[in-house]
C-alpha positions as CSV (number, residue, x, y, z in Angstrom):
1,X,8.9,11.1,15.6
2,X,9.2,14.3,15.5
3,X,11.8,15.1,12.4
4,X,8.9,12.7,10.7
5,X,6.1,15.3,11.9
6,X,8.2,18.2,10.5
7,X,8.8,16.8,7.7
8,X,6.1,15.0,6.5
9,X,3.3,16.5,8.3
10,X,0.8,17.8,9.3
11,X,-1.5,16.1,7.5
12,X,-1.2,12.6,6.2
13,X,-3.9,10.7,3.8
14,X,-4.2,6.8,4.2
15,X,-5.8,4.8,1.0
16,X,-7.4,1.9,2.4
17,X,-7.5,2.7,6.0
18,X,-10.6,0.6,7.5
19,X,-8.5,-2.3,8.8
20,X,-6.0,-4.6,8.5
21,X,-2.3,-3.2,7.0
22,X,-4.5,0.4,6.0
23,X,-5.0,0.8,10.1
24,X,-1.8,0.3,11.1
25,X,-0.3,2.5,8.8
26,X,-2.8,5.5,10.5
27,X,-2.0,4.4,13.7
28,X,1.9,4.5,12.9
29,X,1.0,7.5,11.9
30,X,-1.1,9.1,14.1
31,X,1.3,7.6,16.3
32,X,4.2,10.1,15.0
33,X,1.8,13.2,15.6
34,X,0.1,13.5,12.5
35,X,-3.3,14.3,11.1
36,X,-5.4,11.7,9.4
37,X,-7.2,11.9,5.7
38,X,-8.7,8.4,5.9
39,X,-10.4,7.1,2.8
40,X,-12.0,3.0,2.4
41,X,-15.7,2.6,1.2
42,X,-16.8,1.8,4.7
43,X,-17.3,5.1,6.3
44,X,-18.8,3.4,9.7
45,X,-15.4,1.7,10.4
46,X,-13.0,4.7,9.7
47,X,-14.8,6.5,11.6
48,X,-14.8,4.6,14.8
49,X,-10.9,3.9,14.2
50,X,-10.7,7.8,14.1
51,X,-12.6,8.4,16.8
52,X,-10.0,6.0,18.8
53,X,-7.1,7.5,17.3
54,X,-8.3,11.4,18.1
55,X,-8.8,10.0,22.0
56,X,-5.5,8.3,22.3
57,X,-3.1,10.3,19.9
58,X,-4.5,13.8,20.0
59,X,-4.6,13.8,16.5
60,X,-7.3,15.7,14.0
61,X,-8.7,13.2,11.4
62,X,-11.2,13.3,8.4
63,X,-12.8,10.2,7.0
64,X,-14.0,9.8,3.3
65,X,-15.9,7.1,2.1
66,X,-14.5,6.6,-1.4
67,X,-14.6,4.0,-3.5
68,X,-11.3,4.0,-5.4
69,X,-12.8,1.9,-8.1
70,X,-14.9,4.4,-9.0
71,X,-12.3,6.6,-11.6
72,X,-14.9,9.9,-11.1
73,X,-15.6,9.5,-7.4
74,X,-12.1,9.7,-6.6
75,X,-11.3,12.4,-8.8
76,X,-14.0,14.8,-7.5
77,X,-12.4,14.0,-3.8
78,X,-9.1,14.9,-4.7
79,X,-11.0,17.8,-6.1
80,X,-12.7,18.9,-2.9
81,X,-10.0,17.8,-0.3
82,X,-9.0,21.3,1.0
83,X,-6.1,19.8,3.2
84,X,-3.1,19.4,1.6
85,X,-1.7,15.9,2.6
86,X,2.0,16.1,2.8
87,X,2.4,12.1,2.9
88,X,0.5,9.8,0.8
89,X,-0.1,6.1,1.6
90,X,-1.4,4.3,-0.8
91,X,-2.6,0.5,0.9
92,X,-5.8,0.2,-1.3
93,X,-5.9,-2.9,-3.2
94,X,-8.6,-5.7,-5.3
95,X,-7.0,-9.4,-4.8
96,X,-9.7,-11.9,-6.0
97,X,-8.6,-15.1,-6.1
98,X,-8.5,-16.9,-9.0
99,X,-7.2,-18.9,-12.2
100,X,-7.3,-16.2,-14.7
101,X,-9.9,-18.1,-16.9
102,X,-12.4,-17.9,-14.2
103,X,-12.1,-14.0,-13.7
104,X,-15.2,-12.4,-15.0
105,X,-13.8,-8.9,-17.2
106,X,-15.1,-6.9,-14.4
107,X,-13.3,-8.4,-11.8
108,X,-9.9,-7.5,-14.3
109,X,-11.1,-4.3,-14.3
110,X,-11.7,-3.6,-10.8
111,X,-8.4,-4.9,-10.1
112,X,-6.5,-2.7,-12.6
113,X,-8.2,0.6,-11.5
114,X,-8.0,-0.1,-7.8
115,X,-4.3,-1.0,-7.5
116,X,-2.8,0.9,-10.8
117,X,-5.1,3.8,-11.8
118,X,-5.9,5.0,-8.1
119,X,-2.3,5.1,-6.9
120,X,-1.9,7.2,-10.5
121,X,-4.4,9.7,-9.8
122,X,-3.5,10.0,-5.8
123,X,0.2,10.2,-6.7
124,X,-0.5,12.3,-9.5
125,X,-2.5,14.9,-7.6
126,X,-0.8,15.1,-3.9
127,X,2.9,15.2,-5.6
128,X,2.1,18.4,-7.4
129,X,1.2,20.1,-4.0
130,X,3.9,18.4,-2.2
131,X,6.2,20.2,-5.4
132,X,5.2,23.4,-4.3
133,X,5.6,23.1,-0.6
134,X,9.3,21.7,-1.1
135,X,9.3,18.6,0.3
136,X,6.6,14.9,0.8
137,X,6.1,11.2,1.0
138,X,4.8,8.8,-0.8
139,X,4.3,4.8,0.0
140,X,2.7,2.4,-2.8
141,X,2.2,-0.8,-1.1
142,X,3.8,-3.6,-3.6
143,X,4.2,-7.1,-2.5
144,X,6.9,-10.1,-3.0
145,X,3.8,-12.1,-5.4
146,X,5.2,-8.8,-8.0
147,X,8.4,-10.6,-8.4
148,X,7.7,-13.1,-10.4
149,X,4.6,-14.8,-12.2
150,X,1.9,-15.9,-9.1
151,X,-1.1,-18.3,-10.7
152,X,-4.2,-17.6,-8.9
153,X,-2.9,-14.0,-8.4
154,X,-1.7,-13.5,-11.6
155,X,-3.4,-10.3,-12.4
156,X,-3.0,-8.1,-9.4
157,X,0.7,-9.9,-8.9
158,X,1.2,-7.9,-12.0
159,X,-0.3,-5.1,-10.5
160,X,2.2,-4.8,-7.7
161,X,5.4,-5.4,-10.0
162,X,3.7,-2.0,-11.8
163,X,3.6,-0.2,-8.5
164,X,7.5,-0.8,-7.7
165,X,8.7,0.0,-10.8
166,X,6.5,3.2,-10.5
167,X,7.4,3.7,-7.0
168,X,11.4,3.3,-8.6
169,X,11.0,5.7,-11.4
170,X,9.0,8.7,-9.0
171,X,11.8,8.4,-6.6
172,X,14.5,9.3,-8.8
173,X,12.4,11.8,-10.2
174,X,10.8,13.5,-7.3
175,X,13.8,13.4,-4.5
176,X,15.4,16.6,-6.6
177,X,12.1,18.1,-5.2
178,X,12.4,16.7,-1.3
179,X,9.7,14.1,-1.7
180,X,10.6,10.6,-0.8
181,X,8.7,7.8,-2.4
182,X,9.1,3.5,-1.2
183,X,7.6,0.8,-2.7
184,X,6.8,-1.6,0.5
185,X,7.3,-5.0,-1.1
186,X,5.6,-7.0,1.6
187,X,5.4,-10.7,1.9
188,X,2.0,-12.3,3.8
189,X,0.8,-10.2,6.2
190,X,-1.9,-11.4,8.9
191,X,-5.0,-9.4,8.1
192,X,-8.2,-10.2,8.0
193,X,-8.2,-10.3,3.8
194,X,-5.0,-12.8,4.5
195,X,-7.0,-15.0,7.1
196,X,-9.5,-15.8,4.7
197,X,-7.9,-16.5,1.9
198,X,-4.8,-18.4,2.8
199,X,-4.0,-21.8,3.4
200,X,-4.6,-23.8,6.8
201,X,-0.7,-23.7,7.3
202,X,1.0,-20.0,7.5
203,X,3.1,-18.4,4.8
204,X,7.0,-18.6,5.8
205,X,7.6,-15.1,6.6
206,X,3.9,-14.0,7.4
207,X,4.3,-10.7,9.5
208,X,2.1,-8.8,11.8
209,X,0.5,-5.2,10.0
210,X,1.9,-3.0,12.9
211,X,5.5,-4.4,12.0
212,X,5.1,-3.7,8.4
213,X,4.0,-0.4,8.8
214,X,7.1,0.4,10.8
215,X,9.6,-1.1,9.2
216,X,7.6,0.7,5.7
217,X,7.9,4.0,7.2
218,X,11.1,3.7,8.9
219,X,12.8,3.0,5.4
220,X,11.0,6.0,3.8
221,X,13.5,8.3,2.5
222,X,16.5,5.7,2.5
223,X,15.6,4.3,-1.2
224,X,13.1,3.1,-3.8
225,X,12.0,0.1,-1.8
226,X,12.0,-1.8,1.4
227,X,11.0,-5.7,1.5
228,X,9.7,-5.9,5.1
229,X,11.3,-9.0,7.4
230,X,14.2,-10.6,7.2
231,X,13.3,-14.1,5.7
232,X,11.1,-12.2,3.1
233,X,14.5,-10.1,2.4
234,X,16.1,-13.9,1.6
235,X,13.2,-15.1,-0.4
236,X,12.9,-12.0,-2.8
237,X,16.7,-12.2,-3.2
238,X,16.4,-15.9,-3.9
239,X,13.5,-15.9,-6.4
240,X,14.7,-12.6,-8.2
241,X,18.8,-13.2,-8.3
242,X,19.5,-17.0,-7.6
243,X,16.9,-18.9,-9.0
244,X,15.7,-19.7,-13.0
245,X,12.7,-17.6,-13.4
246,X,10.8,-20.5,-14.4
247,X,11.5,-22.4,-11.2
248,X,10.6,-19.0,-9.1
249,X,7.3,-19.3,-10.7
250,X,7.0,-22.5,-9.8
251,X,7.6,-22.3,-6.0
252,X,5.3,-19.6,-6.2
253,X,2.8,-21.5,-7.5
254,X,2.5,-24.0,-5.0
255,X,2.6,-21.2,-2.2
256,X,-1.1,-20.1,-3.4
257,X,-2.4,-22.5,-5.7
258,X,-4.3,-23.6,-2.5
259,X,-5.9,-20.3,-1.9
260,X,-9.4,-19.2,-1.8
């Protein structure tokens, strides 16, 4: 914990942080000694799960309300954030469900500047300071649905295979400059979002958040990406390596056709 404080620390900004997966990353982190930078549109709720984490973890925090699909507001916050986060986890994401025919244009929208153009810009900004200070993290949250085609999900799917090939290409590029960077390739995860959207039966391989988070942040610096959970390990190496892409696509299909 505290090799991870040293060298990742002392501050640490969390995209997404009001609940579900975006919490437990903060508390993992908090957890490890350091400081919180926690952004989500919902300032009320960061705020009391900071005001928990100072009590428990003796940590400082900051909350933000920012609403990451707003291009502008997010650039004038990187512009006035005057700590300098040395470890960037990027959780935030738009997942409407859907066939892609009943997706209105701004729904598209939303979902390509929330999960593609605000990793971008956070990446973009906090890996130039974490240049000059000789070292950094960064986590893009991906997920198994960017493996292959997912309908009903087919647009942010896409979304998440752009974030581990991102996440891929920064960490060969950045690691010359002591920064790590994962992509977290996560299967179902049992957040609030997930409870409302998934089927009455439970995704094979659904994990807790807290386990993600840990099992995320105990594989940064050890490669490009981590697939959280064993069985989800088996599936992504079945669907990407064993199986005809068009029959991958198909057994995804039926594994969220019955979302809503």
């Amino acid at each position: 914990m505290d090799d991870f404080k040293t060298k990742y620390g002392p501050w640490a900004l969390v995209a997404g942080a009001s609940e579900g997966l975006g919490a437990a990353f903060a508390e993992a982190l908090a957890r490890r000694g350091l400081n919180l930078i926690l952004i989500a549109r919902r300032l009320s709720k960061l705020e009391a799960l900071a005001a928990e984490w100072q009590a428990k973890y003796r940590i400082e925090t900051r909350s933000y309300p920012v609403d990451l699909a707003d291009i502008e507001a997010t650039r004038q916050f990187l512009a006035q954030l005057d700590s300098v986060p040395g470890l960037l986890v990027y959780n935030a994401a738009f997942a409407p469900i859907g066939y892609f025919k009943d997706l209105s244009e701004s729904d598209l929208q939303k979902i390509a500047t929330v999960n593609v153009m605000g990793p971008l810009l956070l990446a973009k900004a906090l890996s130039a300071k974490m240049i000059e200070r000789g070292k950094g993290g960064i986590v893009l949250m991906s997920s198994l649905s960017g493996s292959q085609g997912s309908a009903k999900i087919a647009t942010y799917a896409a979304t998440k295979a752009f974030n581990t090939i991102l996440a891929e290409g920064l960490w060969h590029e950045l690691r010359g400059n002591g920064i790590d960077v994962i992509a977290s390739c996560a299967g179902a995860i049992r957040t609030p979002g997930y409870e409302k959207a998934k089927d009455v039966r439970e995704a094979p391989g659904t994990m807790d958040a807290a386990s993600v988070a840990e099992k995320t942040l105990n594989a940064l610096g050890k490669g490009p990406v981590v697939v959280p959970g064993r069985m989800n390990q088996f599936f992504r190496f079945l669907m990407g390596r064993i199986l005809p892409r068009k029959l991958a696509i198909s057994i995804m299909e039926k594994n969220t056709k019955n979302l809503s």
